[in-house]
C-alpha positions in Angstrom: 97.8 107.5 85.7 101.3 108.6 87.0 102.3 105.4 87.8 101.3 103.9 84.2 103.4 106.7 82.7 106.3 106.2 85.2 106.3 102.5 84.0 106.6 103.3 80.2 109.4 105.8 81.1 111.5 103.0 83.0 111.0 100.7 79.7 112.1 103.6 77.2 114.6 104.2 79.3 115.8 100.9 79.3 115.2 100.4 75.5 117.6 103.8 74.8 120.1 103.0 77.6 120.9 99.5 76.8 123.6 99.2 79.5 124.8 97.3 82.8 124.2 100.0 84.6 120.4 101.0 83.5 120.0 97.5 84.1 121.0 97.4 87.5 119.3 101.0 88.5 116.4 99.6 87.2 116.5 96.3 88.9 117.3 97.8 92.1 114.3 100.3 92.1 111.8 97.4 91.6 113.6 95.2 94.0 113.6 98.4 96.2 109.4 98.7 95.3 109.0 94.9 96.0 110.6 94.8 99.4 108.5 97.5 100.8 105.5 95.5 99.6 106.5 92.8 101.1 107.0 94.4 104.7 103.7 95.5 105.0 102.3 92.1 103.8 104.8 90.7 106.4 103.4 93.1 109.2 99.5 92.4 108.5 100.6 88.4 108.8 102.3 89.3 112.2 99.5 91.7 113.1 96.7 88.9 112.4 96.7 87.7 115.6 96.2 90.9 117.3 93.5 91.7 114.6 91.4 88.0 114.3 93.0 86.2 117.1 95.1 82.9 117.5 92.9 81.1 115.2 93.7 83.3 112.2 97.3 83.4 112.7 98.0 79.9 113.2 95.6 79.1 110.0 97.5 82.1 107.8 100.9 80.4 108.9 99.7 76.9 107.9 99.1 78.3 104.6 102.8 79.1 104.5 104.1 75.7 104.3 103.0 75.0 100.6 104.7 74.4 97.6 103.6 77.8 96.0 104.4 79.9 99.3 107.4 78.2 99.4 108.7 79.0 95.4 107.3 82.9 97.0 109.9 82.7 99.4 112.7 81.2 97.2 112.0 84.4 94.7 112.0 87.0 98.2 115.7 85.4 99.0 116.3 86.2 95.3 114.9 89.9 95.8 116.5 90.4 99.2 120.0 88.8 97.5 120.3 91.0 94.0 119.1 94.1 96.6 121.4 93.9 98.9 124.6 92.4 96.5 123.7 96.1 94.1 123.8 98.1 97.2 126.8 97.0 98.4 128.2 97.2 94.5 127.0 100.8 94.4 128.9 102.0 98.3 132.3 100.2 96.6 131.6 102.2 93.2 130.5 105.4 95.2 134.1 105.2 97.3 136.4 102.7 96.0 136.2 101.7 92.4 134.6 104.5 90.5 133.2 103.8 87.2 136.1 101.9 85.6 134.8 98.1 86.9 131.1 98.6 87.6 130.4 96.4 84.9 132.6 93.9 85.6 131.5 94.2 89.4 127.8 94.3 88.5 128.7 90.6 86.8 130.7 88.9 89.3 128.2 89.8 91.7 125.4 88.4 89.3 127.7 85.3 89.5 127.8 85.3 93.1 123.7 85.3 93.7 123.5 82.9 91.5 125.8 81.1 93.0 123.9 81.2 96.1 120.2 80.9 94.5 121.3 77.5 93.4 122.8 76.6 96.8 119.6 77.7 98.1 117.1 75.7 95.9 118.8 72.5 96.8 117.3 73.1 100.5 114.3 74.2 98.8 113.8 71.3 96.9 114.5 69.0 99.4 112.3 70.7 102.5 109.1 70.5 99.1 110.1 66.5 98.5 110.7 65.9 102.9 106.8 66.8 102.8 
């Protein structure tokens, strides 16, 4: 029931602090949440084979190769990007910047994984249409 509570905090939050910055704290905590999901997933995958055997590995890895894995790994590149682009926004904030051009920093940074989703769904696309 904690968690549930937690949740509807992070929205009002968000609904009272309508800023760049709640945005981004926000966004960086669930980011934060989904890539420590996603290592233990990753670990069990990896751990399969110990667990089941060959057999189960090599049948859980050619389930990785379709369409809907793949879009799951398009939006883990996303998750990985926006985490790793707000940390580093964050450390020049912290020491260099202050709070004067967060904003604008948060935005061009925004601009930047965007930049590089788009780059990165062309090779998506084409590896789903090679297949």
């Amino acid at each position: 029931m904690n968690i549930i509570k937690n949740i509807k905090d992070l929205k009002n939050d968000l609904l009272l602090n309508k800023n760049t910055g709640t945005l981004a704290w926000i966004m960086h905590r669930v980011t934060g949440l989904l890539l420590t999901l996603y290592i233990f997933m990753h670990l069990c995958v990896l751990g399969s084979e110990l667990w089941w055997g060959a057999g189960a590995f090599d049948a859980l890895m050619g389930n990785f190769h379709k369409p809907v894995f793949k879009a799951m790994e398009f939006c883990l590149i996303g998750v990985i990007g926006y985490h790793i682009i707000n940390g580093i926004r964050i450390i020049l904030a912290d020491f260099l910047i202050k709070t004067r051009g967060q904003k604008k920093l948060f935005w061009l940074f925004m601009v930047i994984l965007a930049a590089g989703m788009i780059f990165t769904l062309i090779f998506f696309v084409q590896d789903i249409l090679n297949k």
